[in-house]
C-alpha positions in Angstrom: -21.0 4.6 1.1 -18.5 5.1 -1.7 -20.9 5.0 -4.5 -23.4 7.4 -2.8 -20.9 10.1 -2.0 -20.8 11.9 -5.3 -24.5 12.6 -4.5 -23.7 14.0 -0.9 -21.2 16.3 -2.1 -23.5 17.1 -4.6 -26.4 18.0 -1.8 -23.7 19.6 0.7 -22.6 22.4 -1.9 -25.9 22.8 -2.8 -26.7 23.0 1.1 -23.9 25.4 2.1 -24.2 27.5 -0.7 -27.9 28.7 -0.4 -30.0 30.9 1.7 -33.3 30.3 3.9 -35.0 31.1 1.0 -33.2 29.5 -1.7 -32.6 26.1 0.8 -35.8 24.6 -1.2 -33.4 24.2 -4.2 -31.2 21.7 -2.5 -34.4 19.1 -1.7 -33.9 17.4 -5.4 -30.1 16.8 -4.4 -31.3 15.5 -0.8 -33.6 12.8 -2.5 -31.0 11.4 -5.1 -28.5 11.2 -2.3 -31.4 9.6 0.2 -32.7 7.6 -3.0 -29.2 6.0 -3.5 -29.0 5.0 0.2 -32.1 3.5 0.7 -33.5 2.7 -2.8 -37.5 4.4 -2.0 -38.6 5.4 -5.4 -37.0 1.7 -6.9 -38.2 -0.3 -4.9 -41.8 1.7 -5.0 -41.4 1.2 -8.5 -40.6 -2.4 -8.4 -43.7 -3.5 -6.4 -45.6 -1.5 -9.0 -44.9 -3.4 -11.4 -45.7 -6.5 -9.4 -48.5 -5.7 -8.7 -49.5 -5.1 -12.3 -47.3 -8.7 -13.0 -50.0 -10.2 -10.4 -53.1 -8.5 -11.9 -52.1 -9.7 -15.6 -50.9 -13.0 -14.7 -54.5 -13.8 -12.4 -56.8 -12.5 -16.0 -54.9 -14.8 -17.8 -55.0 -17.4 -15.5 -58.7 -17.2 -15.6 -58.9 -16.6 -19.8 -56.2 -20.0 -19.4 -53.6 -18.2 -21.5 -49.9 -18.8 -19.5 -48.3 -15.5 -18.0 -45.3 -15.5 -16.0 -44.6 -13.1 -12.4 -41.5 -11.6 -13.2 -40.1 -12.9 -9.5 -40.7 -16.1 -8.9 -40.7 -15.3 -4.9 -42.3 -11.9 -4.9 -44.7 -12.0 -2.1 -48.4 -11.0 -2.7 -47.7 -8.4 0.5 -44.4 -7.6 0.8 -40.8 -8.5 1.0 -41.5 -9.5 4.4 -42.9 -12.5 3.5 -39.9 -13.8 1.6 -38.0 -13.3 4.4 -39.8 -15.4 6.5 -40.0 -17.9 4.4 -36.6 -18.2 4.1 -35.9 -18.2 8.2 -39.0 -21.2 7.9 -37.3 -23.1 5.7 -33.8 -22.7 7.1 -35.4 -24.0 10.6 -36.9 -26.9 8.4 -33.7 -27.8 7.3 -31.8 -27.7 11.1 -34.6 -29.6 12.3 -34.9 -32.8 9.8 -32.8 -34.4 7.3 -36.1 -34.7 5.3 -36.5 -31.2 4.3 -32.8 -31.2 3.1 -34.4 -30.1 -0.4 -35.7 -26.6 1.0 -32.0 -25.7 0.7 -32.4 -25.5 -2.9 -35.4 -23.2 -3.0 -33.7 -21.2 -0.2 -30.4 -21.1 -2.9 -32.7 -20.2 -5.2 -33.7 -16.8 -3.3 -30.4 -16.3 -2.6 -29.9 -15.7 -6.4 -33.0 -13.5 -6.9 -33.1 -9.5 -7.3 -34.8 -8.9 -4.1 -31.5 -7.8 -2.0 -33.4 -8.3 1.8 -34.5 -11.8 0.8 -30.7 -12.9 -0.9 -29.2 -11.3 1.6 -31.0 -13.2 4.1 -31.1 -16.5 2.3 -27.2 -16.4 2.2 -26.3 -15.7 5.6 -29.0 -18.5 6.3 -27.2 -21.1 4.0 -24.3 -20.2 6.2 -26.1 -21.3 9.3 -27.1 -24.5 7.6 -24.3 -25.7 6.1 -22.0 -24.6 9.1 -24.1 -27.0 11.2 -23.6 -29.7 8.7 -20.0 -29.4 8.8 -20.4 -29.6 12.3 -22.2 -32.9 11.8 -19.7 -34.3 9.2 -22.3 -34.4 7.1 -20.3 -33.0 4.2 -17.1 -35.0 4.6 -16.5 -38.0 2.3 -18.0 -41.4 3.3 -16.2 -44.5 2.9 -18.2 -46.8 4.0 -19.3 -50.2 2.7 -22.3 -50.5 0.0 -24.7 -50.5 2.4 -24.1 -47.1 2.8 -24.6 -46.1 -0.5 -27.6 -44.0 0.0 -26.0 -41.9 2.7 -22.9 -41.4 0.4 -25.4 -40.2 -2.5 -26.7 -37.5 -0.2 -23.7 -36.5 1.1 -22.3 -36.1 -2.6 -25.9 -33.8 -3.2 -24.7 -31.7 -0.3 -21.4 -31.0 -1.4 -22.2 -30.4 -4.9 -25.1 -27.6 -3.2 -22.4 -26.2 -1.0 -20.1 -25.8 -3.8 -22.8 -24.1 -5.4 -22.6 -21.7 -2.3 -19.3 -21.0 -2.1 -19.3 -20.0 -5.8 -22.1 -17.8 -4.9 -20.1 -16.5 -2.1 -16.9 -16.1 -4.6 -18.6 -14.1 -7.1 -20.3 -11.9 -4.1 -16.4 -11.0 -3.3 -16.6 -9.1 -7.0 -19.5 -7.4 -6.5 -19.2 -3.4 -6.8 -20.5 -2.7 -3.1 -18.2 -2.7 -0.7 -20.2 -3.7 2.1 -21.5 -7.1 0.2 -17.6 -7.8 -0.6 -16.8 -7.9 3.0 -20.1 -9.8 4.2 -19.1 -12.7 1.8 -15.8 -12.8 2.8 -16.8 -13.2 6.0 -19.4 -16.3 5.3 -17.1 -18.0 3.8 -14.3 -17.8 6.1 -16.6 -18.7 8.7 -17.1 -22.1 6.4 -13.4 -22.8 6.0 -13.4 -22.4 9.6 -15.9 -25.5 10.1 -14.7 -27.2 7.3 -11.2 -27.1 8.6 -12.4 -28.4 12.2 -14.5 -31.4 10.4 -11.3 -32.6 8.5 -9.1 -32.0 11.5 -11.4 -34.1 13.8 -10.9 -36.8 11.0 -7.7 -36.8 10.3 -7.1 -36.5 14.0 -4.6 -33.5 13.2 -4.2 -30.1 12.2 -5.9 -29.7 8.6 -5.8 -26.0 6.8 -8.6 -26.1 3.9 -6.4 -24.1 1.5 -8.2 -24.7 -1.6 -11.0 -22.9 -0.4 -8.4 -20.0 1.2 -6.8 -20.4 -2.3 -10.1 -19.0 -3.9 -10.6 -16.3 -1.4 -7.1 -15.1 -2.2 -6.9 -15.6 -6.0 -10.4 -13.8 -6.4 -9.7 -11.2 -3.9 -6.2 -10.2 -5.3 -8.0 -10.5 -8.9 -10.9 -8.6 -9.1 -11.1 -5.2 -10.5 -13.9 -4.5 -7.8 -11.8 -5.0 -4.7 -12.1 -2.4 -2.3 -10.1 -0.8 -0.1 -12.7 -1.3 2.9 -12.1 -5.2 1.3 -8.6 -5.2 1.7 -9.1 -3.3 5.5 -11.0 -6.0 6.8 -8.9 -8.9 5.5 -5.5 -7.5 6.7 -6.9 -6.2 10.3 -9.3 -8.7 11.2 -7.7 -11.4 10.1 -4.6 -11.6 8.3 -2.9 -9.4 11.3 -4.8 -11.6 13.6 -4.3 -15.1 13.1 -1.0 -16.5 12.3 -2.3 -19.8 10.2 -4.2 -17.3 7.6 -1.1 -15.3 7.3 1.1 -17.9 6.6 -0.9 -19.6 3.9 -1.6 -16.1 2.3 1.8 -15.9 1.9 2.0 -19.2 0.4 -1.0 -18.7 -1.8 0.7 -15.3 -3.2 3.8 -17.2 -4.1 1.5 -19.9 -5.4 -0.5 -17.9 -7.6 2.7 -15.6 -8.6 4.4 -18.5 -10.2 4.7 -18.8 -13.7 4.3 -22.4 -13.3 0.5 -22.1 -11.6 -2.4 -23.8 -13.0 -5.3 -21.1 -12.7 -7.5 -23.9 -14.7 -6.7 -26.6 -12.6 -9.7 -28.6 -11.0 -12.4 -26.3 -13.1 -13.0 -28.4 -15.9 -11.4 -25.8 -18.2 -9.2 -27.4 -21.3 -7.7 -23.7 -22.2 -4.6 -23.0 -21.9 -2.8 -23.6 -19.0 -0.2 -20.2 -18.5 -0.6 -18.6 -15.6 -0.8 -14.7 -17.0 -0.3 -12.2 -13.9 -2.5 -8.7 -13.8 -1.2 -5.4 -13.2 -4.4 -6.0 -10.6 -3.5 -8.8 -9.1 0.3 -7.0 -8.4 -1.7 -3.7 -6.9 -3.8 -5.7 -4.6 -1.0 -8.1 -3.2 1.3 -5.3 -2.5 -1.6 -3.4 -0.9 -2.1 -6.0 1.3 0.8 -7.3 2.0 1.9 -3.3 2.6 -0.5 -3.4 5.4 0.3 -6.7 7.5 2.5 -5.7 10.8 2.4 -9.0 12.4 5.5 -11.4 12.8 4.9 -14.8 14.2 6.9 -15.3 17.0 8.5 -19.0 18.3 7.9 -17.1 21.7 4.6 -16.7 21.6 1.4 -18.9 21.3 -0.1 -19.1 17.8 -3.5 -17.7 17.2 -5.4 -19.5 15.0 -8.5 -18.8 12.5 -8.9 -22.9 12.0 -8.3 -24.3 16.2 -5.9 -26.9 16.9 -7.4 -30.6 17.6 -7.3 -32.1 21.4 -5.1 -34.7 19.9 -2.9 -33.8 17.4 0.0 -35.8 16.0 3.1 -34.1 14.6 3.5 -30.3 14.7 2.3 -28.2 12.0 3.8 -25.3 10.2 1.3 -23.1 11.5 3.3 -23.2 14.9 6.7 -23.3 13.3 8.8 -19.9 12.9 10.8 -21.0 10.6 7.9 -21.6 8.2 6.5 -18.4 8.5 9.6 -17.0 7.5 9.7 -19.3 4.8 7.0 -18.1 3.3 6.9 -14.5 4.4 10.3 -14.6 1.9 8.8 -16.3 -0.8 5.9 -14.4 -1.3 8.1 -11.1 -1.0 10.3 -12.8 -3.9 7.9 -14.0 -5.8 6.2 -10.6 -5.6 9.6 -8.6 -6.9 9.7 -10.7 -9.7 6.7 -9.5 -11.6 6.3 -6.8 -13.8 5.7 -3.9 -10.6 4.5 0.0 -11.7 7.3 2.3 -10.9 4.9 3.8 -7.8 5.3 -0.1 -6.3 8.7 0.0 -7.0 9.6 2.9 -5.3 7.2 1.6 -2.2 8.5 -1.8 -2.1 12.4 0.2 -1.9 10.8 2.5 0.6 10.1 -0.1 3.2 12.3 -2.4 2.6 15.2 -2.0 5.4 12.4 -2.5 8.0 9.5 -4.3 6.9 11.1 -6.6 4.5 14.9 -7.3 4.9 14.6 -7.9 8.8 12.1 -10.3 8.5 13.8 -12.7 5.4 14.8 -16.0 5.9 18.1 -15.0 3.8 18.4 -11.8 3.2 21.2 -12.0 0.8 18.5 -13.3 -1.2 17.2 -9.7 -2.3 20.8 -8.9 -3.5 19.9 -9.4 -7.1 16.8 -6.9 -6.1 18.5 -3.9 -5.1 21.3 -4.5 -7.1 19.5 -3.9 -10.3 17.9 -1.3 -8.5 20.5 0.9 -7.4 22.3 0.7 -11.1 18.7 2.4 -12.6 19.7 5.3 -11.4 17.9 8.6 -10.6 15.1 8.2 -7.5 14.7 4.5 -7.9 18.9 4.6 -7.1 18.3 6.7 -4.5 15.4 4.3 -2.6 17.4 1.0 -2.9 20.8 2.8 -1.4 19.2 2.0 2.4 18.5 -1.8 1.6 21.6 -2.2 -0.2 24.0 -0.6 2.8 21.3 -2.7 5.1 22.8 -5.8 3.8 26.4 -4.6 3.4 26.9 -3.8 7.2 24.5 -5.9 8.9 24.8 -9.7 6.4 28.1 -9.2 5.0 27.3 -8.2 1.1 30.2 -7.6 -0.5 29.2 -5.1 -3.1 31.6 -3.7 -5.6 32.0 -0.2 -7.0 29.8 1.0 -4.2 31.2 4.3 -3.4 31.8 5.0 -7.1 27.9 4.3 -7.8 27.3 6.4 -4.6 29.6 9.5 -6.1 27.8 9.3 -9.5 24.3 9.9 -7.8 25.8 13.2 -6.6 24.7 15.7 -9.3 22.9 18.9 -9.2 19.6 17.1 -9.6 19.8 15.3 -5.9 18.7 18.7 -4.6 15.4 19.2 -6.5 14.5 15.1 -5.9 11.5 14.4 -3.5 14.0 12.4 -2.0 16.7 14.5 -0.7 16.7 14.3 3.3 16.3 11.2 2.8 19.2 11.1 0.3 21.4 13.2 2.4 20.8 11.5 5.3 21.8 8.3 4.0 25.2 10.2 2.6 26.2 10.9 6.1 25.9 7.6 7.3 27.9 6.1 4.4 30.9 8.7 4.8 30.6 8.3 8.7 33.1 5.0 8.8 36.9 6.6 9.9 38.0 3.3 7.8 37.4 5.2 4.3 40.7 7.0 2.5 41.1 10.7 2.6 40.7 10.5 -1.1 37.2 8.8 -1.0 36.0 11.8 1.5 37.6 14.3 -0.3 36.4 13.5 -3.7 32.6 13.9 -1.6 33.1 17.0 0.1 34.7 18.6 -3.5 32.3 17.1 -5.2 29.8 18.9 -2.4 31.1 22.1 -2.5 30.9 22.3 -6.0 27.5 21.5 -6.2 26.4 23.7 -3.3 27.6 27.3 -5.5 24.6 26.7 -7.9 22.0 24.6 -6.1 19.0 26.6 -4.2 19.6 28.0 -0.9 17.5 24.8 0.7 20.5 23.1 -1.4 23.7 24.9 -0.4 22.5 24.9 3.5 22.3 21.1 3.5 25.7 20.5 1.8 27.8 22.9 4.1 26.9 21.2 7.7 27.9 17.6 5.7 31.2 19.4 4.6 31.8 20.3 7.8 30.7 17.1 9.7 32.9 15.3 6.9 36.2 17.3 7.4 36.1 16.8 11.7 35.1 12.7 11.3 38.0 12.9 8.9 40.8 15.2 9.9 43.0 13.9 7.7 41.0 16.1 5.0 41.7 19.5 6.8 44.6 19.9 4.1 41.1 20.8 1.7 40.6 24.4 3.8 44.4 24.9 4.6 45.9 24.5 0.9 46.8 28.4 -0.2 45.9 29.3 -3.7 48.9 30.0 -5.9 49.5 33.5 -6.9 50.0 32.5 -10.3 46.3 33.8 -12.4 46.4 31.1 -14.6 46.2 28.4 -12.3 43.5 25.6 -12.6 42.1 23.7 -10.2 43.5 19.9 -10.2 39.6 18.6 -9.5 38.7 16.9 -12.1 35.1 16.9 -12.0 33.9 14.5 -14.6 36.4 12.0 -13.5 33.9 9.0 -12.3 37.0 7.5 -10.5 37.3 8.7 -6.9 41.0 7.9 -6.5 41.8 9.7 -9.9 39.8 12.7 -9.4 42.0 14.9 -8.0 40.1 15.6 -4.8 42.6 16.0 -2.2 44.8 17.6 -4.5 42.6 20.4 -4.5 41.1 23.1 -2.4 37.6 24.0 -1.1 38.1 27.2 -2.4 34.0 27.1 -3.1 33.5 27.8 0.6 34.9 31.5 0.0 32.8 31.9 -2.6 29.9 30.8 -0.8 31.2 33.6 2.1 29.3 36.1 -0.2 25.9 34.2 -1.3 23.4 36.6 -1.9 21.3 34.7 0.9 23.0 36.1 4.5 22.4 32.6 6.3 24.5 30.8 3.8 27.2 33.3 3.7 27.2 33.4 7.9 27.4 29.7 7.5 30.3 29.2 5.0 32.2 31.7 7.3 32.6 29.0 10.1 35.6 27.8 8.0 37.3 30.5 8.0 37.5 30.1 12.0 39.1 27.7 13.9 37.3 23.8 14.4 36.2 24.4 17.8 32.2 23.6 17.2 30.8 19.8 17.4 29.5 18.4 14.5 25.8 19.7 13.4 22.8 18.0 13.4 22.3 17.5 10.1 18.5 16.8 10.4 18.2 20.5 11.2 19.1 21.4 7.8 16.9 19.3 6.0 13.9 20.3 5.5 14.6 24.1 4.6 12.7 25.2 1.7 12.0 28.6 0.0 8.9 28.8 1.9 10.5 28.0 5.4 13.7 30.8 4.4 10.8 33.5 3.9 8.8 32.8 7.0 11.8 32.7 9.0 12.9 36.0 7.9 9.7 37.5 7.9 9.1 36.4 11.5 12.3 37.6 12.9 12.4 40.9 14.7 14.5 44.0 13.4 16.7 44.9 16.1 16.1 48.7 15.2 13.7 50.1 12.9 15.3 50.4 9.0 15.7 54.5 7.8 12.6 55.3 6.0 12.4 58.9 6.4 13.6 61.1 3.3 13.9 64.9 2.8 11.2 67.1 2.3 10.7 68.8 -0.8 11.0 72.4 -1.5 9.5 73.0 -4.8 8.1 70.6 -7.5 11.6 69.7 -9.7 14.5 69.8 -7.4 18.0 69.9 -9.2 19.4 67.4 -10.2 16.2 65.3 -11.5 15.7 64.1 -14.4 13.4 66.7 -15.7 15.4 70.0 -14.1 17.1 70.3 -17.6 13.9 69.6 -19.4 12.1 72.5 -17.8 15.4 74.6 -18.3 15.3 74.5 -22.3 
């Protein structure tokens, strides 16, 4: 597990570090990591003092002084005992109303420090209240006042079951992982019957969401959560059945809101704002990060809490359109909270595929990546795919666009983690043969200038987009043909600070930065910048080929490449020990 790994690595680097005869060394390291597992020496110790517990509480007993055990239910043998005791009662209870009070002695176990016995005493108050459920036992009477005695015991038994599931909601915060998902499960299973009693009752669909609503508020909530936690719920259930997904997404939204009630229904007078944890924001994103299923109208729902024989009108569980109702609220409500700047940048990454597609308006994130794309740097970067996303494909009418596009493009882009990405993106944006000459032109100056002092993984990405830029746009072939004047003190009418695209000068000017380029110290680039001196005759690159060049893949290409004949190595023999003309012949002269 998680917390015992520490002392396995501990033991392993012992382990593989020694010899035969130094292997003896490692055997403390093996029992801590075998004594967190299993819990030998603890538990040895724990029945010591039992047994001492026992001894002092039978003297007293006997001298009539009053001495307590220190566990109520530790056996006189062994554990084992307490765990029959509990499967005795638990059959007790399924067998007779009578012996409903053994569920509170079996509670009562649940809650001691023995972890066998609790362990087993709560998956057995599973089994017993499942069946009750079964029985509408817990459901609300309303029957006349004759009935009042079975009302009064059904009230007992919900007030115990609540007691359970509070048991089974503070379980969900406990700092083992595998207890966190072993109460998650339990009390799943008892939404489950719950669900089916009030659906038999109401003759419909019924979806127990307060209980779902404390699963999900204390799950998204706890500091303790665990990623083996968050696993289990998202692939064995959330991306399983359709009616847990959709009210997860409504719960989020719900408990997102400003205008939620965390206090409501607990008795608590405090105050009544709804404050939202940076945990809470981590684990929702997580989670919602992880879902890949979509309900579809053309397919059949699978459901956590089944559908009743008879069932009057047609719930939302079934409905498309309410899935993506609340699939885009709980996305919203999400982006409105404070996020860290790593779920910012996540949220951006994904959200042309995972998010936008799937939105019941999708115009609705405008406000989103709007504010995102005028942060600037990386963040500008992300939200350019979501933003063109709803440009092309919902008809956003963005202003400024290219302009904000142009002003990204600075000698930074090539050092960003982001570049491919970046570049890629560039490409498609300058692909349209509906943009001016001037708009291009201003991007492919504003490219070549860059590319004379970025890094060669730089330079070799921006002179296959120059290239793909001037054949899409031929009209931008006056760039390579202009002749410099002859005049020395000509300037070049770029203006390069000009954040205007139409007033920059661009097609005014020259690429005359491709000559320079002719002669970078690096021989790929200058082989590449030559193609413009050559006729147009070569299709467009493949600008994914350029990429992902770095200063590691330049030096293992060159490394790997063979010499086509060996380089001149050889060098004259000497004669004597100064030969003329060294430094030290007129030296030795004097």
């Amino acid at each position: 597990t998680n917390r015992c790994f520490p002392f396995w690595e501990d033991f392993q680097q012992c382990y593989f570090s020694s010899t035969e005869k130094t292997r003896a060394d490692c055997v403390p390291a093996r029992d801590d990591y075998l004594e967190c597992l299993h819990h030998f020496k603890e538990i040895a110790r724990v029945r010591a003092i039992q047994t001492v517990e026992r001894n002092n509480y039978a003297k007293n007993k006997a001298n009539g002084t009053d001495h307590k055990i220190i566990s109520k239910h530790a056996s006189a043998k062994d554990d084992k005992s307490t765990v029959e005791r509990v499967h005795k009662l638990e059959a007790n209870v399924l067998n007779s109303h009578q012996n409903l009070n053994d569920i509170v002695e079996i509670y009562t176990i649940a809650q001691s420090t023995n972890a066998e016995a609790a362990f087993t005493a709560v998956n057995s108050l599973g089994r017993i209240y499942s069946a009750m459920w079964t029985k509408g036992l817990l459901k609300r009477t309303k029957g006349p006042q004759q009935d009042a005695a079975a009302a009064k015991v059904s009230e007992w038994l919900r007030d115990n079951y609540r007691q359970y599931t509070d048991l089974l909601r503070s379980m969900l915060g406990h700092r083992e992982a595998p207890i966190q998902v072993t109460s998650l499960r339990l009390y799943l299973q008892m939404m489950d019957k719950e669900g089916q009693a009030l659906g038999r009752a109401a003759n419909n669909y019924v979806f127990p969401n307060d209980s779902y609503l404390e699963i999900i508020e204390t799950v998204l909530n706890s500091d303790a959560t665990s990623e083996h936690l968050v696993r289990t719920l998202v692939d064995s259930y959330l991306n399983s059945y359709d009616d847990l997904r959709l009210y997860f997404y409504r719960n989020v939204a719900k408990l997102a809101s400003p205008d939620y009630d965390p206090f409501k229904n607990r008795g608590n007078k405090g105050a009544r704002k709804n404050t939202v944890s940076d945990t809470f924001v981590r684990h929702a994103f997580a989670v919602m990060n992880q879902i890949r299923t979509v309900f579809s109208a053309d397919s059949d729902a699978s459901l956590w809490i089944a559908m009743p024989k008879t069932c009057g009108n047609e719930p939302d569980v079934v409905r498309a359109a309410a899935h993506t109702r609340a699939f885009s609220e709980a996305w919203l409500a999400l982006m409105r909270l404070p996020l860290t700047a790593d779920i910012y940048k996540q949220i951006l990454l994904t959200m042309h595929k995972r998010i936008v597609p799937y939105m019941a308006d999708a115009k609705s994130l405008m406000d989103f990546l709007s504010s995102s794309y005028e942060i600037g740097g990386s963040v500008s970067l992300l939200a350019l795919n979501g933003l063109f996303t709803l440009m092309t494909e919902h008809n956003l009418n963005y202003p400024n666009f290219y302009e904000k596009l142009y002003a990204l493009l600075d000698r930074n882009v090539f050092h960003v983690k982001y570049r491919a990405r970046f570049f890629r993106l560039l490409e498609t944006f300058l692909g349209s043969s509906h943009l001016p000459a001037y708009l291009v032109a201003a991007f492919a100056k504003r490219l070549a200038r860059l590319a004379l002092f970025a890094p060669p993984a730089g330079a070799v990405t921006a002179i296959p987009l120059i290239y793909n830029l001037l054949k899409a746009h031929p009209s931008c072939m006056v760039l390579i043909h202009r002749m410099s004047e002859d005049d020395a003190e000509s300037t070049d009418p770029f203006v390069e600070d000009e954040p205007d695209l139409a007033k920059c000068n661009a097609l005014q000017s020259s690429l005359w930065e491709l000559e320079s380029l002719q002669h970078h110290y690096y021989p790929n680039i200058a082989t590449l910048a030559k193609l413009f001196s050559e006729p147009f005759h070569k299709p467009q690159f493949m600008l994914e080929d350029f990429l992902d060049h770095t200063y590691a893949t330049f030096f293992e290409s060159d490394t790997g490449r063979k010499s086509k004949k060996p380089p001149a190595l050889a060098t004259q023999p000497p004669t004597s020990l100064i030969r003329a003309g060294d430094a030290l012949s007129d030296f030795m002269a004097v």
